[in-house]
N, C-alpha and C positions, 0 to 999 in steps of 0.2 A: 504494500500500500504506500501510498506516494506522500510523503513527508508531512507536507499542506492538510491534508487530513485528517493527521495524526494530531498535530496544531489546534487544528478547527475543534474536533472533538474533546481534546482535554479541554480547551477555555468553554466548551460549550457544559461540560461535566463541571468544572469549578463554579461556571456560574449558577447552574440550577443548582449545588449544593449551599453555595451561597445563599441564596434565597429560600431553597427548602428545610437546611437544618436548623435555623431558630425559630419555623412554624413547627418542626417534631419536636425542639429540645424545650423548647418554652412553653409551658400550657398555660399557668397561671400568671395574673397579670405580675407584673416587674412593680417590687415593695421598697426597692436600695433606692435613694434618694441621687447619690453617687449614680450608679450604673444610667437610672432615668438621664440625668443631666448629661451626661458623656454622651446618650443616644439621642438626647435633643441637639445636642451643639454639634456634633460630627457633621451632618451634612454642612453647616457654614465653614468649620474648617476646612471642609474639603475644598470647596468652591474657594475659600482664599488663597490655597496651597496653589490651586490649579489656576489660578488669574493672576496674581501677586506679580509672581516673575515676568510674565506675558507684557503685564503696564507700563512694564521699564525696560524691557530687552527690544519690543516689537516694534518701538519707535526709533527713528535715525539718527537721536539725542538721547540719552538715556535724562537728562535735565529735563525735557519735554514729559516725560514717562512720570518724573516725581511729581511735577508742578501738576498735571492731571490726577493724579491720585492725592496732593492733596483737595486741592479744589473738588473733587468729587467726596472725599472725605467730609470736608466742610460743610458744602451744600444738602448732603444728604443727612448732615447732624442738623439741618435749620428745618428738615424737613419737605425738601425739595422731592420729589417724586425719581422713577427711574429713566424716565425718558428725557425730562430736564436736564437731570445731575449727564447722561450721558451724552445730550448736545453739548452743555457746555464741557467736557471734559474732552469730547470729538473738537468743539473750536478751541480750546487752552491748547490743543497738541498742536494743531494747526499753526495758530496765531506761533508758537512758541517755538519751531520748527522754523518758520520764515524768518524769525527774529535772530534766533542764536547760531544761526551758519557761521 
C-alpha cells in the first residue's frame, strides 16, 4: 500500500479517537473547577498560538505587525467589534508599511 495512505488513515484514526474517547471516558458531568477552566480557555489559547506569530512574520515590516496588534488590542478593549478592530488593523499595516520603507 502506497505510503499517502498509510498517512491519511493514521490522522484519520487519531482524529476520530480524539473526538470519541472523552464521549466513552467521560460520562458524568466535569466537578474540578481547574480541569472546567483549562477546557474553557484552550480553544483561545489555541487560536492565539496559531495567529500571534502570523501578525508579525506575514507583514514586510515586522514594526507594521506590532503596531497592528497593538491597535487591535486597544480597540477591541474599548469594545470595538470584529470587523472594525480588523479594518482598522488591515489600514494600520497598510498606512505603516508605506511609511516605514
Amino acid at each position: 500500500m502506497n505510503n499517502t495512505y498509510i498517512y491519511i488513515l493514521t490522522a484519520a484514526a487519531v482524529t476520530y479517537l480524539i473526538r470519541v474517547l472523552p464521549l466513552t471516558l467521560i460520562r458524568k458531568p466535569i466537578q474540578n473547577k481547574f480541569i472546567k477552566s483549562f477546557l474553557y480557555y484552550v480553544p483561545y489559547i489555541t487560536l492565539a498560538v496559531m495567529t500571534f506569530p502570523a501578525i508579525i512574520e506575514t507583514t514586510q515590516n515586522p514594526l507594521a505587525g506590532v503596531i497592528a496588534l497593538v491597535l487591535g488590542i486597544v480597540f477591541s478593549y474599548f469594545g470595538l467589534g470584529l470587523f472594525p478592530v480588523a479594518c482598522i488593523c488591515c489600514a494600520s499595516v497598510f498606512l505603516s508599511e508605506l511609511f516605514l520603507k
